[in-house]
BAFI-3210 file (N, C-alpha, C; in Angstrom, 3 decimals, decimal comma, padded with zeros to 6 digits):
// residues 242
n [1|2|3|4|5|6|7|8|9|10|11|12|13|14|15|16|17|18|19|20|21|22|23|24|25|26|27|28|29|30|31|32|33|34|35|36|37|38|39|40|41|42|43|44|45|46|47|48|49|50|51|52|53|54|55|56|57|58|59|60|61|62|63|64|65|66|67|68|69|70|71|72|73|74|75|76|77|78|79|80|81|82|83|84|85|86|87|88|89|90|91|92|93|94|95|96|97|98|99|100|101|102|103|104|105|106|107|108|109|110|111|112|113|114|115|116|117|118|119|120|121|122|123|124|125|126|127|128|129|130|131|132|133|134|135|136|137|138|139|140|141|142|143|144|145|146|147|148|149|150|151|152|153|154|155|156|157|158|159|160|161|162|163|164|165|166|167|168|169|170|171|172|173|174|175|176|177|178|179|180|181|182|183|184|185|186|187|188|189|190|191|192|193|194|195|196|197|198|199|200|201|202|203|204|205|206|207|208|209|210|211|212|213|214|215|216|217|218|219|220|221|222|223|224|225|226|227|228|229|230|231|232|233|234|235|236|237|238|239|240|241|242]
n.u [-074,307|-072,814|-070,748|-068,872|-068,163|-066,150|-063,164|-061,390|-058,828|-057,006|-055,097|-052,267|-050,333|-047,504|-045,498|-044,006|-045,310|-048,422|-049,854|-051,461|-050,639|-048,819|-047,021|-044,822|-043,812|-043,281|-043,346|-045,533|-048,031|-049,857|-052,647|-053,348|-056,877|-059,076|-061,820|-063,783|-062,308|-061,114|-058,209|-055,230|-053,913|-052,178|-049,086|-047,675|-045,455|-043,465|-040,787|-039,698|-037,589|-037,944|-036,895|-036,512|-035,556|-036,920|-038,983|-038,341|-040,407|-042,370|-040,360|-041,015|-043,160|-044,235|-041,346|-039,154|-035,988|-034,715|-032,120|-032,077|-034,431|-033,062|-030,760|-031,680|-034,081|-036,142|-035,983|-038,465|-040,043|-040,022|-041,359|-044,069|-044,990|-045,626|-047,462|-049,434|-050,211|-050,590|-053,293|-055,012|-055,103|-056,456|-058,907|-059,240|-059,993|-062,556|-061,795|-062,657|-060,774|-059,676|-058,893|-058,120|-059,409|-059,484|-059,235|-056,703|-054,775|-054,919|-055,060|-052,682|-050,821|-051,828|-050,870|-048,028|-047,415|-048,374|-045,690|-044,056|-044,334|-045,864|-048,492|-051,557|-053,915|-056,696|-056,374|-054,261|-056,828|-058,118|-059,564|-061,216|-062,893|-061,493|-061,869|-064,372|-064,157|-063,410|-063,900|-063,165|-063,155|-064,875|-067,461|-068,130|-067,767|-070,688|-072,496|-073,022|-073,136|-073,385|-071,758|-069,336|-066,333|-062,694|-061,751|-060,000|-058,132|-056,376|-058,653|-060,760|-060,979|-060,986|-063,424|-065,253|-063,623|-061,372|-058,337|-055,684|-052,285|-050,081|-050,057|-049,515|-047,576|-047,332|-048,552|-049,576|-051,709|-053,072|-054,052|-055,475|-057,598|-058,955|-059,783|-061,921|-063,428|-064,832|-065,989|-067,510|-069,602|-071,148|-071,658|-073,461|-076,342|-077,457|-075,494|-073,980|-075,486|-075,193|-074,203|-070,444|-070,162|-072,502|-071,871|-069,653|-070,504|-072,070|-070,397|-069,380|-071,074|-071,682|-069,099|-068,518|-071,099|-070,274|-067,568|-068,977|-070,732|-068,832|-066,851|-068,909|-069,535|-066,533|-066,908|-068,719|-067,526|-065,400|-063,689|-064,173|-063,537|-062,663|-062,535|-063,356|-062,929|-064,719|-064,214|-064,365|-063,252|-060,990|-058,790|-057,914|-055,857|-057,002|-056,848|-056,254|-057,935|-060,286]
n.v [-004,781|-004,882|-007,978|-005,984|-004,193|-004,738|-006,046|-007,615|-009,778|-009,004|-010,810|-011,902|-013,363|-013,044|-014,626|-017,160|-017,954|-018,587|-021,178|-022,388|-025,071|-025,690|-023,471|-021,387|-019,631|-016,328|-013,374|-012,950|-011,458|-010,661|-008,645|-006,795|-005,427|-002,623|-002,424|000,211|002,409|001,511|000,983|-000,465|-002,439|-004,430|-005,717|-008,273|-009,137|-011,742|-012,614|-015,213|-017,643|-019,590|-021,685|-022,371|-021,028|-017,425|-016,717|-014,660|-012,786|-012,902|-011,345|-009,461|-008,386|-008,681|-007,810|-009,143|-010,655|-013,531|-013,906|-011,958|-013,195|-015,389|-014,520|-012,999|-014,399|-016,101|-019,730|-021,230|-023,580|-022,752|-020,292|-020,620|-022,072|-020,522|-018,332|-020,146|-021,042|-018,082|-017,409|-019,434|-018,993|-016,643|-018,067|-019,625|-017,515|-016,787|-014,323|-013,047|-013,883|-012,333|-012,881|-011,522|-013,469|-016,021|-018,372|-018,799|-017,767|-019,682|-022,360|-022,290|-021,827|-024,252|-026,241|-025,583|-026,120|-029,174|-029,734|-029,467|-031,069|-030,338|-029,623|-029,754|-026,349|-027,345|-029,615|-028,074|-026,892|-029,207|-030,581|-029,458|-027,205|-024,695|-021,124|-018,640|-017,110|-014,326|-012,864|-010,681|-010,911|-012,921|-011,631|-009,802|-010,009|-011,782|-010,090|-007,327|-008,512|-007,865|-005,693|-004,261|-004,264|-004,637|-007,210|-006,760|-006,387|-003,698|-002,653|-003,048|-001,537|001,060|000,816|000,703|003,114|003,154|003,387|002,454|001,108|-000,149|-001,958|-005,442|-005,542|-007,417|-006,946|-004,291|-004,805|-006,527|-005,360|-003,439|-005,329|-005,966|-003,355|-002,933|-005,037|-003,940|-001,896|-002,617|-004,229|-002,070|-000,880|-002,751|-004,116|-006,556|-008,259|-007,601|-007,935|-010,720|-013,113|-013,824|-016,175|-017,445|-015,857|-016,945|-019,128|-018,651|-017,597|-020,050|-021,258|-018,906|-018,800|-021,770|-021,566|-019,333|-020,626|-023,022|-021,397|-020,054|-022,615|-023,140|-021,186|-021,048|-023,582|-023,617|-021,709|-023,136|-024,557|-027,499|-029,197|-027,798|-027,303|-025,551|-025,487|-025,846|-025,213|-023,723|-022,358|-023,406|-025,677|-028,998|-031,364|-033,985|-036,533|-036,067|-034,653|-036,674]
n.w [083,530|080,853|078,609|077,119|078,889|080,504|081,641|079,421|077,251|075,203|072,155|070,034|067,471|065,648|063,152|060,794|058,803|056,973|057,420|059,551|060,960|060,540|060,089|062,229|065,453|065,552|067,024|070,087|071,675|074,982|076,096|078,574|078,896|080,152|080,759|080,884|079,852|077,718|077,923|078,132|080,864|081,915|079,978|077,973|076,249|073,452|072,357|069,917|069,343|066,356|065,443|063,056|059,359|058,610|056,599|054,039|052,952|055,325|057,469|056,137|056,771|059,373|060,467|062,154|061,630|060,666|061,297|063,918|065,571|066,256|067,395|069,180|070,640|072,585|073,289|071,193|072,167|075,010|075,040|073,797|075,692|077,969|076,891|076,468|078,755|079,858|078,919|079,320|082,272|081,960|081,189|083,478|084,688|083,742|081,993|079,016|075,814|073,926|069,918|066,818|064,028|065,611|065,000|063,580|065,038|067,716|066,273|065,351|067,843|069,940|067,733|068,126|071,103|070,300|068,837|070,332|072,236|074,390|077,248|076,161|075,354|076,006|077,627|079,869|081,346|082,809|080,677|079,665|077,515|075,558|076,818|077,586|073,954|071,810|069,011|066,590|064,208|063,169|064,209|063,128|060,248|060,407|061,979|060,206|057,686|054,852|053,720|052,314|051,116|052,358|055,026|056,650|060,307|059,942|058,264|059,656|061,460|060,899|060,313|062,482|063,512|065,157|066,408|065,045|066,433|064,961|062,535|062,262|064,690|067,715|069,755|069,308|067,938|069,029|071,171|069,214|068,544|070,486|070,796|068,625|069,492|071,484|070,172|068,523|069,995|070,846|068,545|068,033|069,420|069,952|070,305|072,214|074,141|074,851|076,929|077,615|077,469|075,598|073,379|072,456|071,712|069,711|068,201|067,093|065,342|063,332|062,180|061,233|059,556|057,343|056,577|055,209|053,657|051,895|050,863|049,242|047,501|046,128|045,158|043,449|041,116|040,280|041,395|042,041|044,434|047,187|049,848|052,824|056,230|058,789|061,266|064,710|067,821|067,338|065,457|065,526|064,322|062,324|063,789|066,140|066,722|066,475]
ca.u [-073,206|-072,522|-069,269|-068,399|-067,586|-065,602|-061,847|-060,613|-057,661|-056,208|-054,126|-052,054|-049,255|-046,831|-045,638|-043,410|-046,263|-050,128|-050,785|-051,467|-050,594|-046,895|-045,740|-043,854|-044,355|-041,820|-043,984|-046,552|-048,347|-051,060|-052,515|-055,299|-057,226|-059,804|-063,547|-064,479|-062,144|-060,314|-057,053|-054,362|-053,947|-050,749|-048,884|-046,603|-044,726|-042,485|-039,780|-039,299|-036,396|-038,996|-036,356|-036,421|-035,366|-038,232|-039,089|-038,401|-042,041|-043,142|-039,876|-041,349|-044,710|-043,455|-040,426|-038,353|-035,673|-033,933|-030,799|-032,543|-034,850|-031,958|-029,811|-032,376|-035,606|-035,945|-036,322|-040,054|-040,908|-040,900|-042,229|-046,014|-045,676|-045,800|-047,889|-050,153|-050,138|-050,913|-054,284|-055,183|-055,294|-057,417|-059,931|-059,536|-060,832|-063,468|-062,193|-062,465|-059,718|-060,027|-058,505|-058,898|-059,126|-058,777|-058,616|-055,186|-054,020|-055,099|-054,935|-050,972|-050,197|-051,801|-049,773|-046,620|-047,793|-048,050|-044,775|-043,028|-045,042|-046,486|-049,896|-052,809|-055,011|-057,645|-055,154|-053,988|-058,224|-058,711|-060,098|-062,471|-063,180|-061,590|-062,743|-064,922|-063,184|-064,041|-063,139|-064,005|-063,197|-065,999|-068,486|-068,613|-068,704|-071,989|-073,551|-072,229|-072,501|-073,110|-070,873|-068,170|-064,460|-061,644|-062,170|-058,455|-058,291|-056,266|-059,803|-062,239|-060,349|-061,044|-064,758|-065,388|-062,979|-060,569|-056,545|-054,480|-051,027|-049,283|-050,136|-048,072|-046,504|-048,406|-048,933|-051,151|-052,370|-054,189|-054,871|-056,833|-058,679|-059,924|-060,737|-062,677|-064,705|-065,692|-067,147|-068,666|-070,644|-071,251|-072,509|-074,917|-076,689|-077,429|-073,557|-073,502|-076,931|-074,663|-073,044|-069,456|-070,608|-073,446|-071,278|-068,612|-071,512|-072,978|-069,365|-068,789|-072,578|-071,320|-067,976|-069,256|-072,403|-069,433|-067,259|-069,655|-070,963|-067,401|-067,309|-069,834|-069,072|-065,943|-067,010|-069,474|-066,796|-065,084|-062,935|-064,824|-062,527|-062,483|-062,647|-063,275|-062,696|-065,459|-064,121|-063,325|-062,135|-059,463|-058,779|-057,376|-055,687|-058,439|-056,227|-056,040|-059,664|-061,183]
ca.v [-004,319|-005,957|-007,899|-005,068|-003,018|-005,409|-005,979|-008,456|-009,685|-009,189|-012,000|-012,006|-014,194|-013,122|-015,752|-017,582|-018,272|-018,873|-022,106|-022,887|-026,183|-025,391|-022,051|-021,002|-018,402|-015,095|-012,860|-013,382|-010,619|-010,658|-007,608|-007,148|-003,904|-002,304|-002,137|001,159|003,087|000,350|001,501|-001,414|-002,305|-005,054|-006,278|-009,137|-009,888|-012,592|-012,919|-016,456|-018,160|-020,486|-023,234|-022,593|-019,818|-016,940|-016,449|-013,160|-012,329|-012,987|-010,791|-008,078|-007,716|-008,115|-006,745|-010,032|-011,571|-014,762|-013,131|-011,111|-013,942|-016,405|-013,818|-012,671|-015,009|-017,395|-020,661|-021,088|-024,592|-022,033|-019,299|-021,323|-023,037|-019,242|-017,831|-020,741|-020,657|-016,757|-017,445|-020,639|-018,372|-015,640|-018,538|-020,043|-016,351|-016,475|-013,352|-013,748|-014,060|-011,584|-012,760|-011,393|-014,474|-016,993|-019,840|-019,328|-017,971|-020,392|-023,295|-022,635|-021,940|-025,715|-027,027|-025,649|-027,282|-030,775|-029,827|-029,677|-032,653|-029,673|-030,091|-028,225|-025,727|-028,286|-030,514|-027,021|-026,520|-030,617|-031,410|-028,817|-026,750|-023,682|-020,314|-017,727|-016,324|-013,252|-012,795|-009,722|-010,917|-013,526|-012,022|-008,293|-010,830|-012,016|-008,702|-006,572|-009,330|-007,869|-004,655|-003,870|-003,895|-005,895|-007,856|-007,228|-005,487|-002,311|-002,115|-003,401|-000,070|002,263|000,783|001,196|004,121|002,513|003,567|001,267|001,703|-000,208|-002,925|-006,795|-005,676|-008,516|-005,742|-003,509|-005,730|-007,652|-003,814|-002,850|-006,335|-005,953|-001,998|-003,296|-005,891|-002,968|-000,480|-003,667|-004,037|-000,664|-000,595|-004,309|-004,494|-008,040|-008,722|-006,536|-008,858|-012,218|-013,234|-014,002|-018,484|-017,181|-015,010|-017,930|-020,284|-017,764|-017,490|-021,035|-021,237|-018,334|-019,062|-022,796|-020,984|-018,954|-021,610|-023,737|-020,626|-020,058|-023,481|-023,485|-020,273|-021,745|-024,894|-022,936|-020,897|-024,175|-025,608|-028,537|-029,655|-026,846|-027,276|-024,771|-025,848|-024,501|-025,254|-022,359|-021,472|-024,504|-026,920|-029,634|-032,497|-034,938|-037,545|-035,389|-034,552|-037,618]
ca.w [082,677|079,658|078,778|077,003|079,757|081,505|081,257|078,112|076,900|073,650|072,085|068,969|066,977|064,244|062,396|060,068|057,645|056,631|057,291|061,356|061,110|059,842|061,060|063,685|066,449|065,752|068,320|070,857|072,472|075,584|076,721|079,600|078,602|080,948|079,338|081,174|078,959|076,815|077,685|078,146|082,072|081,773|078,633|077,819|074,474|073,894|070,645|070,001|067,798|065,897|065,517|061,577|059,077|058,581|054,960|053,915|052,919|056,640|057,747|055,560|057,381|060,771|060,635|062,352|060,715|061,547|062,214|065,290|066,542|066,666|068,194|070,876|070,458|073,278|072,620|070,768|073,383|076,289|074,663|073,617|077,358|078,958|076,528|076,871|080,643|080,222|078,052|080,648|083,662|081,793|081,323|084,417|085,780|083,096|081,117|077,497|075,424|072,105|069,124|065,369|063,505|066,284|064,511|063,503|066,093|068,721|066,062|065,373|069,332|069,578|066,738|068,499|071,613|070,146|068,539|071,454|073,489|075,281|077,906|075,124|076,118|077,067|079,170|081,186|081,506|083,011|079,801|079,631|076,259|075,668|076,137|076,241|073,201|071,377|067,505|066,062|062,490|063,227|064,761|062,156|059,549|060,902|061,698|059,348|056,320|053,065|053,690|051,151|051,506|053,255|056,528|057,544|061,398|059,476|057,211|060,390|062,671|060,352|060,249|063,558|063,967|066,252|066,316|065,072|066,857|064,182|061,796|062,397|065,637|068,200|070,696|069,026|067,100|070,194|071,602|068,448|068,565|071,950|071,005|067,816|069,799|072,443|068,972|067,938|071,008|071,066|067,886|067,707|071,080|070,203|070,606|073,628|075,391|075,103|077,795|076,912|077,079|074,465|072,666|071,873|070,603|068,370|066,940|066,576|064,488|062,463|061,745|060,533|058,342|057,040|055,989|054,670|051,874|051,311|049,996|048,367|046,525|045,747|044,572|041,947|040,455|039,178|041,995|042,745|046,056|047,885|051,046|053,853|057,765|059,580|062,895|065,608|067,860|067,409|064,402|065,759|062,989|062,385|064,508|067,283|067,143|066,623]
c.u [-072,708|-070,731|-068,203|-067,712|-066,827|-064,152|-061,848|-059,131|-057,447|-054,740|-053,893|-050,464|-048,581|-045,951|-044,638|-044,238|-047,630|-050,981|-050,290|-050,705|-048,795|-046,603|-045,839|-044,393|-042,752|-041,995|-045,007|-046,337|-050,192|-051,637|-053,967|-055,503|-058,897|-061,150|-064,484|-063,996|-061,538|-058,580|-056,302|-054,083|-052,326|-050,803|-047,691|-046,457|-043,665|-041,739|-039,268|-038,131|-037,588|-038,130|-036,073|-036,456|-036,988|-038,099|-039,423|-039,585|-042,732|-042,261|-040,669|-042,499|-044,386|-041,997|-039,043|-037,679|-035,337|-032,950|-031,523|-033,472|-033,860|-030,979|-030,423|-033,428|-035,213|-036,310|-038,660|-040,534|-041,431|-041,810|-044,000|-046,110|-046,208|-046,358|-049,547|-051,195|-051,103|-052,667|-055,338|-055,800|-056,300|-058,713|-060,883|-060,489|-061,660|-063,420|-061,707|-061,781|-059,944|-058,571|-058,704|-058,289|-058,496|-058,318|-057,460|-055,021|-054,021|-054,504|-052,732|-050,162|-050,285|-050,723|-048,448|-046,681|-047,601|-046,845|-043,610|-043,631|-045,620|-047,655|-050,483|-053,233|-055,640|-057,021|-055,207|-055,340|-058,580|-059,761|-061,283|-062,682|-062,300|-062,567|-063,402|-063,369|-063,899|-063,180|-064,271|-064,221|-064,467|-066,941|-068,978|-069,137|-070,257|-073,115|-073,887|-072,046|-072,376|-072,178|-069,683|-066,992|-064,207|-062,381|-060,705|-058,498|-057,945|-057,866|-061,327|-061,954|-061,139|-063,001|-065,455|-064,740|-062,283|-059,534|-055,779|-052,986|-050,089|-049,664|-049,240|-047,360|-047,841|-048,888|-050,235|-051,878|-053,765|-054,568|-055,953|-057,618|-059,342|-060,757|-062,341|-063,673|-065,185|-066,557|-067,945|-070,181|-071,548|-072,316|-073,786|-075,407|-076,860|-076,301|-073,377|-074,395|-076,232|-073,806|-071,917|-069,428|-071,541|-072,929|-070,439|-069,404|-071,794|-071,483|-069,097|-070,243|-072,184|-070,297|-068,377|-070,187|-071,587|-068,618|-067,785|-070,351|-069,996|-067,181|-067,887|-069,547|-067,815|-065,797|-067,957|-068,542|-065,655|-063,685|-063,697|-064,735|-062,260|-062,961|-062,312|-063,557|-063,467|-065,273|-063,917|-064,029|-061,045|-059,839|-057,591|-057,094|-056,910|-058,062|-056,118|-057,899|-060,559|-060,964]
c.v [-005,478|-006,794|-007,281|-003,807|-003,398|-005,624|-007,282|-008,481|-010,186|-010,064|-012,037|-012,713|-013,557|-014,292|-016,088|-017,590|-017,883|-019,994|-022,439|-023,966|-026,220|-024,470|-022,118|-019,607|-017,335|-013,747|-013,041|-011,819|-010,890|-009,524|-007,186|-005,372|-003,811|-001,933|-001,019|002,344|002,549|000,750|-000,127|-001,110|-003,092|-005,447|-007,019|-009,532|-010,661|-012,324|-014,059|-016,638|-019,029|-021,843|-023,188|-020,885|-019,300|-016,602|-014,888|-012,650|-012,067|-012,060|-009,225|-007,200|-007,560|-007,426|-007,731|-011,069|-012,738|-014,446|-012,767|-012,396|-015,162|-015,933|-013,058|-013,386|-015,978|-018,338|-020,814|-022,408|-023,335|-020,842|-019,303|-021,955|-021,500|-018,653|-019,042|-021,068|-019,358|-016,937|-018,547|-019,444|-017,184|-016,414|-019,238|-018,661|-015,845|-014,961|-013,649|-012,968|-013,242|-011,337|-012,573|-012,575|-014,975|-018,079|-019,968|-018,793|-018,989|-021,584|-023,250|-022,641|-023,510|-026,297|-027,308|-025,928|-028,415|-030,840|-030,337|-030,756|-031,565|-029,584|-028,773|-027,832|-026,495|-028,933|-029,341|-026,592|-027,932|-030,900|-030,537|-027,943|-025,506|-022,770|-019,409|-016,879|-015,799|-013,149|-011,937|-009,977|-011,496|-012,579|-010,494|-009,051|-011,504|-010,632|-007,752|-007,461|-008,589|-006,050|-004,735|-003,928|-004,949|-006,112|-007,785|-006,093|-004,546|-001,788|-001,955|-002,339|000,577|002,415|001,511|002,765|004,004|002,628|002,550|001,437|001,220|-001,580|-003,920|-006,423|-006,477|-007,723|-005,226|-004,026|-006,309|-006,009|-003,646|-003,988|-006,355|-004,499|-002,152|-004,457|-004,952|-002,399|-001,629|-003,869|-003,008|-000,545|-001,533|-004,633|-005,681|-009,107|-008,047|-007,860|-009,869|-011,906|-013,461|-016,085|-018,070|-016,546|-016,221|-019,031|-020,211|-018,068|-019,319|-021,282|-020,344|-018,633|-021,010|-022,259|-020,599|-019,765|-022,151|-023,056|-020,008|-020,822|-023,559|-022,533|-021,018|-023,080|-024,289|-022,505|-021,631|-024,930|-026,397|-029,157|-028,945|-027,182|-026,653|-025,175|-024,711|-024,603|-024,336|-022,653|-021,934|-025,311|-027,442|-031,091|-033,347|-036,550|-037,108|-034,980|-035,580|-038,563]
c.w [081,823|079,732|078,149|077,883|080,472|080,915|080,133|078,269|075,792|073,214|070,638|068,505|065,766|064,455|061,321|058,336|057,746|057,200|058,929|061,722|061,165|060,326|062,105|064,501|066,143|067,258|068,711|071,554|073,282|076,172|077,321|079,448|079,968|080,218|079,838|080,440|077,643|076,637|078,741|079,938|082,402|080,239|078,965|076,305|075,235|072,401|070,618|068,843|067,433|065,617|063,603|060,781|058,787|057,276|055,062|053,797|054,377|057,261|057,133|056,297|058,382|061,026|061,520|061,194|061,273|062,371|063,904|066,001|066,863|067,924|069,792|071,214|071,785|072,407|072,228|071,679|074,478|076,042|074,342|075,182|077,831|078,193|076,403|078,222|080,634|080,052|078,902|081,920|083,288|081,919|082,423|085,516|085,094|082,853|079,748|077,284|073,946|071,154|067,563|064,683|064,194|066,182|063,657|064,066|066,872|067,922|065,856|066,507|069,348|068,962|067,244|069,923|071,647|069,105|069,861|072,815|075,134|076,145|076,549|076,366|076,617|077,809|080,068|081,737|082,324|082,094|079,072|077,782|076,367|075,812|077,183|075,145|071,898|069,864|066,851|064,747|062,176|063,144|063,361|060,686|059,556|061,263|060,919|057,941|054,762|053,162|053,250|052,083|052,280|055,083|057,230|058,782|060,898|059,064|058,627|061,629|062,375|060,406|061,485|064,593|065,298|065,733|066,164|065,631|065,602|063,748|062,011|063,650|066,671|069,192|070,512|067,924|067,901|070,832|071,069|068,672|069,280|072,012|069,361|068,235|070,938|071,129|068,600|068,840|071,091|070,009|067,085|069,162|070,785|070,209|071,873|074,526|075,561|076,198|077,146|076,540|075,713|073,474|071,816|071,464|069,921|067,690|065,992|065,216|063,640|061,698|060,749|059,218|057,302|055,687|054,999|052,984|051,279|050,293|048,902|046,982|045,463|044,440|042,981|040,904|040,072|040,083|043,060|044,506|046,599|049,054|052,103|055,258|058,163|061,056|063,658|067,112|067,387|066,072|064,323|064,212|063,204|063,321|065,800|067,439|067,404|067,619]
res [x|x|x|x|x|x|x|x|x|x|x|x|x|x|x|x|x|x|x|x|x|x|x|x|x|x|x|x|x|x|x|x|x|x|x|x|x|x|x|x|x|x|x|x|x|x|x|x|x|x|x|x|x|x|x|x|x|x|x|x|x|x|x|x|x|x|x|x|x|x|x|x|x|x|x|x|x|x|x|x|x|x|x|x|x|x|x|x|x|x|x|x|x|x|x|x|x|x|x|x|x|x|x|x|x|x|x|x|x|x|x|x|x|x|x|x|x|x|x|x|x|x|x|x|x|x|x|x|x|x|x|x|x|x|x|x|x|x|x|x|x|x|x|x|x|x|x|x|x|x|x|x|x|x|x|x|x|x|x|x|x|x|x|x|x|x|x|x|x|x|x|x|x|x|x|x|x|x|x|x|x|x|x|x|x|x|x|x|x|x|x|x|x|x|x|x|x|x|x|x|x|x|x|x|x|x|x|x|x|x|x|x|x|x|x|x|x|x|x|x|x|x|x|x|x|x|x|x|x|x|x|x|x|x|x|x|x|x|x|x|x|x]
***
């Protein structure tokens, strides 16, 4: 039995912003789904204060303002320790971790981490690597490459014909992600045959390939300096990495 059929857990961040490195956490949601019918088994959200106002634009999509995460948000240190912790203990019991577009999620949890002089993921692992971790945005991109239309989970549901409960809330957000990497399986047996260690190598080889003709595209079409980070799951500062 594949690791499609096996329980997951879906993991998702709304957000202050775009850029990992800089925003803030507004909600965190983890939610362990069952892979014999893909129906949600436990769930945990958190509502953090982020420590800084939320730009209306980012209020608009999620639906948090400042007002309300100030007024009910815990503080955002404990909120990345226990949502860190949560994501730790899935790996420590080797079940992968499914996030759409992990490399900002994971890379801005990090960030707010070594914001707050927090142990990283690899510290709470003894040093070890993250992981397995499952990213559907990755991996459809790779099977599924020259197929039309948006890559956003609303557009990659509908592909697969998977229920979205509700767009930006971190809940079903990490629900649909974990029910869009089951139809994926489902529908590329050579994503189904990987183990979940083989699965998270292939992504990091894709997600890199990716990048790299991003770039390149880029760089053709007359912005020379473009530069696309092909790192994933994590992209750590280059001071912290090296």
């Amino acid at each position: 039995m594949g690791w499609h059929r096996e329980p997951l857990v879906g993991f998702d961040l709304e957000t202050t912003g775009t850029e990992p490195q800089e925003a803030r956490i507004v909600t965190a949601a983890v939610v362990e789904v069952d892979g014999r019918d893909g129906e949600p088994t436990r769930r945990r959200s958190w509502l953090a204060n982020p420590g800084v106002l939320i730009p209306a634009q980012a209020s608009a999509i999620h639906g948090i303002s400042s007002e309300r995460a100030a007024a009910h948000g815990r503080p955002v240190r404990e909120v990345a320790d226990e949502v860190a912790e949560t994501l730790v203990a899935c790996w420590r019991r080797d079940v992968p971790v499914v996030a759409y577009n992990a490399a900002f999620d994971l890379t801005l949890l990090s960030a707010e981490l070594r914001r707050h002089r927090l142990p990283s993921l690899s510290d709470r692992l003894g040093g070890a690597d993250i992981g397995p971790v499952v990213d559907p945005y990755t991996i459809d991109r790779a099977v599924d490459r020259y197929r039309k239309g948006k890559r956003t989970l609303e557009a990659v549901c509908v592909e697969y014909g998977v229920v979205h409960g509700g767009a930006h809330d971190a809940g079903a957000d990490a629900l649909a992600a974990v029910r869009v990497a089951y139809a994926i399986a489902g529908r590329h047996g050579s994503v189904a045959e990987l183990t979940p260690a083989e699965l998270h190598e292939r992504q990091i080889g894709w997600y890199a390939e990716w990048a790299a003709g991003f770039q390149e595209f880029l760089r053709g079409k007359g912005t020379a300096d473009a530069v696309i980070d092909g790192r994933w799951p994590l992209r750590e500062p280059a001071s912290v990495a090296g």
